[in-house]
C-alpha positions as CSV (number, residue, x, y, z in Angstrom):
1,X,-4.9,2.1,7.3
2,X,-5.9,3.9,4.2
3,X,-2.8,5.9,2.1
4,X,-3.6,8.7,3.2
5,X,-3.6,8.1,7.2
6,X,-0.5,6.8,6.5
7,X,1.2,9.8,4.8
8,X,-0.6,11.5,8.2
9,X,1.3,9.0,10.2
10,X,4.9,9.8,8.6
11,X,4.5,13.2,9.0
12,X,3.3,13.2,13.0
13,X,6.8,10.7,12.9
14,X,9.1,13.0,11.0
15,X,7.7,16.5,13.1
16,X,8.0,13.9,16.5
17,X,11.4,13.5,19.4
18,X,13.3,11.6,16.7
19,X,12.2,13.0,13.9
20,X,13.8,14.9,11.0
21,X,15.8,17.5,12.4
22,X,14.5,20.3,9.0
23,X,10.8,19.2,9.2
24,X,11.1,20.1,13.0
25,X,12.1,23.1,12.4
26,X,9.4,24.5,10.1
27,X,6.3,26.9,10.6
28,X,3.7,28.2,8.3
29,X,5.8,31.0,8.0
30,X,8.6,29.3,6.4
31,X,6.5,27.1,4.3
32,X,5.0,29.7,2.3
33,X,7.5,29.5,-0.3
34,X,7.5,25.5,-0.6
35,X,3.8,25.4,-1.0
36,X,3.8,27.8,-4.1
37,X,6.6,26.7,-5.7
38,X,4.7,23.0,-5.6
39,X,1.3,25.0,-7.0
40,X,3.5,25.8,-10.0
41,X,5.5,22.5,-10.4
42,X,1.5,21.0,-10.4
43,X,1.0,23.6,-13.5
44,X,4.1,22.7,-15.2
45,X,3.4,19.0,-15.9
46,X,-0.2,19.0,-15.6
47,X,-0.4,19.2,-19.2
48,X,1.5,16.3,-19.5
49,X,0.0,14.2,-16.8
50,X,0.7,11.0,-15.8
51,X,3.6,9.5,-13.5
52,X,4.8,13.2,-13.7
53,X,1.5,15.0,-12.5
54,X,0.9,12.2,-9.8
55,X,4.7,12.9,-8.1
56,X,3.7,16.2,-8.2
57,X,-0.1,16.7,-6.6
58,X,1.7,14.4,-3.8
59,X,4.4,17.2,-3.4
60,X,1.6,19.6,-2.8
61,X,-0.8,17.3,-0.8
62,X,2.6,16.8,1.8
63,X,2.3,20.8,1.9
64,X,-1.8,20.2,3.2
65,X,-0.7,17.6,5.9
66,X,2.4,19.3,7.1
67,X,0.6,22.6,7.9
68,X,-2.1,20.7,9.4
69,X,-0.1,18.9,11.4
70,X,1.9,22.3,12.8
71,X,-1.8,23.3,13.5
72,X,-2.6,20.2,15.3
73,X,0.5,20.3,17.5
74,X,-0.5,23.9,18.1
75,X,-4.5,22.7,19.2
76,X,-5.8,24.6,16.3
77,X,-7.4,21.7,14.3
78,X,-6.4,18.9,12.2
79,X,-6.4,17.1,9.2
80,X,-10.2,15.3,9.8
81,X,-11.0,19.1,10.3
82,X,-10.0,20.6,7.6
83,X,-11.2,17.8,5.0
84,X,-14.7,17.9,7.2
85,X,-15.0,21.8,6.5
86,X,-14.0,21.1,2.8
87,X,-17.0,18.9,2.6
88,X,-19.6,21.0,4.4
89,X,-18.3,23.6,1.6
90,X,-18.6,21.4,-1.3
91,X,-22.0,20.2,0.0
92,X,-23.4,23.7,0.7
93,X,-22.2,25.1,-2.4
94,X,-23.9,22.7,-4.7
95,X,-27.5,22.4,-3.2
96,X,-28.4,21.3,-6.7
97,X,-27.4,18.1,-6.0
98,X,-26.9,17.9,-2.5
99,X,-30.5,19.4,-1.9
100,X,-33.9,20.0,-3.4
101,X,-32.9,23.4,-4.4
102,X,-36.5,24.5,-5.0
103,X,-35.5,28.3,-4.7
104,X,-32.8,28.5,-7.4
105,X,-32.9,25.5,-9.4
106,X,-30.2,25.1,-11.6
107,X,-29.6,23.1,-14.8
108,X,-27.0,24.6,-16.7
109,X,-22.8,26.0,-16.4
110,X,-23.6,29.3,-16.0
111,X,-26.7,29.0,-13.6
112,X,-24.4,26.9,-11.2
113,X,-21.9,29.6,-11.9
114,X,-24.1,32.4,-10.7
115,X,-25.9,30.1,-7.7
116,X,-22.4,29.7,-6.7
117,X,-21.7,33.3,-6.4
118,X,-24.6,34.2,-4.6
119,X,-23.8,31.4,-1.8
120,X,-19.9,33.1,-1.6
121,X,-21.6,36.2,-1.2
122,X,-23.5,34.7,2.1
123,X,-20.6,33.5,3.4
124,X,-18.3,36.2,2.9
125,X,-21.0,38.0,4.9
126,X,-20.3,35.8,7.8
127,X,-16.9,35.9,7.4
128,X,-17.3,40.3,7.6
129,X,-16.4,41.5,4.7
130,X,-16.9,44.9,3.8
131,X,-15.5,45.1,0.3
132,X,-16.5,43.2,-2.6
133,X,-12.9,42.8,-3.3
134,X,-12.1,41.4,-0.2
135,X,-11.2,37.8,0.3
136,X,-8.1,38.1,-2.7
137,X,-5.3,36.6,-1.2
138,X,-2.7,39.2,-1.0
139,X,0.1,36.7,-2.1
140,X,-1.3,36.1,-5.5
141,X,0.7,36.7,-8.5
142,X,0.2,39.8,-9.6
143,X,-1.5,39.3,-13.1
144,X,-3.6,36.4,-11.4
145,X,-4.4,39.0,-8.6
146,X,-5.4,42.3,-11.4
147,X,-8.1,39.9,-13.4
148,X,-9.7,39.4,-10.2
149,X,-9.6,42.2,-9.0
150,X,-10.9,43.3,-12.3
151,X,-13.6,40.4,-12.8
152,X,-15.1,41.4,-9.3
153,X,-15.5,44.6,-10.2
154,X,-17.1,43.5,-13.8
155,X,-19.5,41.7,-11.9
156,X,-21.4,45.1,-10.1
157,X,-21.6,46.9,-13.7
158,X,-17.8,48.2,-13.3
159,X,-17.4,47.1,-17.2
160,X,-16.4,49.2,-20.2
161,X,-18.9,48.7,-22.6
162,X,-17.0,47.8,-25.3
163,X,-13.8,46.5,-26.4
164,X,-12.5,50.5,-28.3
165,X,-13.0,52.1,-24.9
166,X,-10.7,49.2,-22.9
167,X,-8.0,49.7,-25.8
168,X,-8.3,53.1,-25.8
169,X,-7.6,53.0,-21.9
170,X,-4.4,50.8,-22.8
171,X,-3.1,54.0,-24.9
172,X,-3.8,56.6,-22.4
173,X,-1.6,54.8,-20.5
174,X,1.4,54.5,-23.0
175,X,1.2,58.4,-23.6
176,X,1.4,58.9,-19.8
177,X,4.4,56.2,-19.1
178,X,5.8,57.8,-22.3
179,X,5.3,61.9,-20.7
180,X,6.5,60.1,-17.6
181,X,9.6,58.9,-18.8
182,X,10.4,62.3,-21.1
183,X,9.9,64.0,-17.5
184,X,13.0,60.9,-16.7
185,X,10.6,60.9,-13.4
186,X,11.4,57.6,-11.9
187,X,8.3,56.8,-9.6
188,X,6.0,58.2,-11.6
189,X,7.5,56.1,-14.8
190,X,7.0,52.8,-12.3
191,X,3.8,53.8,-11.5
192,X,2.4,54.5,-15.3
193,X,3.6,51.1,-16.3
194,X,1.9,49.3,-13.4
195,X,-0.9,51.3,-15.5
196,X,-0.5,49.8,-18.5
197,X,0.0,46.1,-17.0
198,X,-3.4,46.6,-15.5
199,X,-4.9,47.7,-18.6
200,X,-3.3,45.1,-20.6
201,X,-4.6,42.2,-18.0
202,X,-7.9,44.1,-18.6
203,X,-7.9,44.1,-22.2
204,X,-7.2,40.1,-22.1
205,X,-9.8,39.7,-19.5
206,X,-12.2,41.7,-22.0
207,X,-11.6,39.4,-24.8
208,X,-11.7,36.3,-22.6
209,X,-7.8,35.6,-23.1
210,X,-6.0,34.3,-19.8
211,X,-3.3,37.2,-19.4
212,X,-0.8,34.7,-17.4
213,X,-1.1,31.8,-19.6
214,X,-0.7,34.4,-22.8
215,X,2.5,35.9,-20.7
216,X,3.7,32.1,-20.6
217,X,3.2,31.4,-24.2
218,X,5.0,34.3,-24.9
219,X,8.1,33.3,-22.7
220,X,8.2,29.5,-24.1
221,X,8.2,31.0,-27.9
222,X,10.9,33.5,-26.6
223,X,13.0,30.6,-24.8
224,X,13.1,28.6,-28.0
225,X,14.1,31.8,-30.6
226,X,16.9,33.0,-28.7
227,X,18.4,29.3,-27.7
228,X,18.5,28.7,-31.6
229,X,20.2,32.5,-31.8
230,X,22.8,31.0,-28.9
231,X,22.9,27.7,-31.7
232,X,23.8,30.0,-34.3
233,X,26.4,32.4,-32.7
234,X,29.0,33.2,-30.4
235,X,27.3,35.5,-27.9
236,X,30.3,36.6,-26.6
237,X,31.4,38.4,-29.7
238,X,28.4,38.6,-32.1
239,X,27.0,42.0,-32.7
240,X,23.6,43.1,-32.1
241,X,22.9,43.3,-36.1
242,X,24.3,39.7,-35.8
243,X,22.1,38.4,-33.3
244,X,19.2,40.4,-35.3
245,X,19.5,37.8,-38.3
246,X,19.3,34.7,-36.4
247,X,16.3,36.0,-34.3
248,X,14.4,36.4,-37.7
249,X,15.7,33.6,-38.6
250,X,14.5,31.4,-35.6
251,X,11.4,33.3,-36.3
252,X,10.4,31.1,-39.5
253,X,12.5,28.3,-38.1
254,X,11.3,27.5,-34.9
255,X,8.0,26.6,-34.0
């Protein structure tokens, strides 16, 4: 039995009679939650790698064979199913070297990229979609969710044509939010700066900066300046001037 049948086999144990009273208890419902937050713990480490990044793909594999399991007890499919369709896909996707893809031949990144696309396009066509922005999972992080929404649209000539009119679009935006919030209209203000966060994911998209991993750098160098301000002061009684020096401070000091 390889690993993997036997990970099955523990799972079909702790969802059977004696089994593990919690894992009984769970549906696809209530994993949702468990399987994102092990999507993000695989992001946090996976530029360390290692023992790290192996505990953690295993965290999210369980999530794969527990749900496939739940479907198996429900006479859905099962675990052989779902690896069989991810290999059909794999093998249909890449004719180039699966197949003597004599019609679009491919050779480089970018035609793979765009022979790719058109086979999505087929399928989603089976799969009746009406929409070219259909098929974007509705639980997707927000900012993850605008760039594709935005990158779809890109792709049919939806496009700014350059860079002054995508920034000037980011400003519009800023004077409405900032009409909005003279008005001290409350929806409206929420509204304008959902505006501006989609014209700011744009902007990155534009340039070819990943918005969420910007966001992220931008909350690690954040993290670091204000634990040295904490370092440096009594937060309990320091003043905002106070706190003002030591966040300049961490500025030059901490990298």
């Amino acid at each position: 039995m390889t690993e993997f049948y036997k990970l099955v086999e523990i799972m079909k144990k702790l969802r059977g009679p004696d089994g593990c009273p919690w894992d009984k208890e769970q549906d696809l419902e209530s994993l949702k939650p468990y399987l994102l937050e092990e999507a993000y713990e695989v992001l946090e480490v996976m530029d360390v790698g290692g023992d790290l990044l192996k505990g953690e793909l295993g965290d999210l594999l369980l999530q794969i064979v527990f749900q496939s399991n739940i479907c198996e007890e429900k006479g859905e499919f099962n675990v052989d199913d779902v690896i069989k369709s991810l290999c059909e896909k794999l093998i249909r996707r890449h004719p180039h070297i699966f197949e003597d893809d004599l019609i679009c031949p491919t050779s480089t990144s970018e035609e793979v990229k765009i022979n790719w696309e058109k086979i999505k396009k087929t399928e989603a066509e089976h799969k009746n979609r009406t929409s070219i922005l259909d098929g974007i999972p509705k639980h997707m992080p927000a900012l993850l969710k605008a760039e594709k929404i935005q990158k779809k649209a890109a792709k049919v000539g939806f496009e700014w044509e350059n860079v002054e009119g995508v920034l000037d679009k980011v400003e519009e935006e800023i004077k409405e939010f900032r009409q909005a919030l003279k008005d001290k209209q409350k929806n409206q203000m929420m509204d304008e700066m959902g505006d501006i966060l989609f014209s700011l994911v744009n902007l990155s998209r534009y340039l070819g900066i990943n918005s969420q991993e910007s966001l992220n750098s931008t909350i690690r160098k954040f993290d670091k300046r204000f634990r040295y301000v904490e370092e440096k002061c009594d937060l309990e009684t320091a003043t905002l001037d106070e706190m003002e020096i030591f966040w300049q401070a961490a500025k030059k000091n901490v990298k």
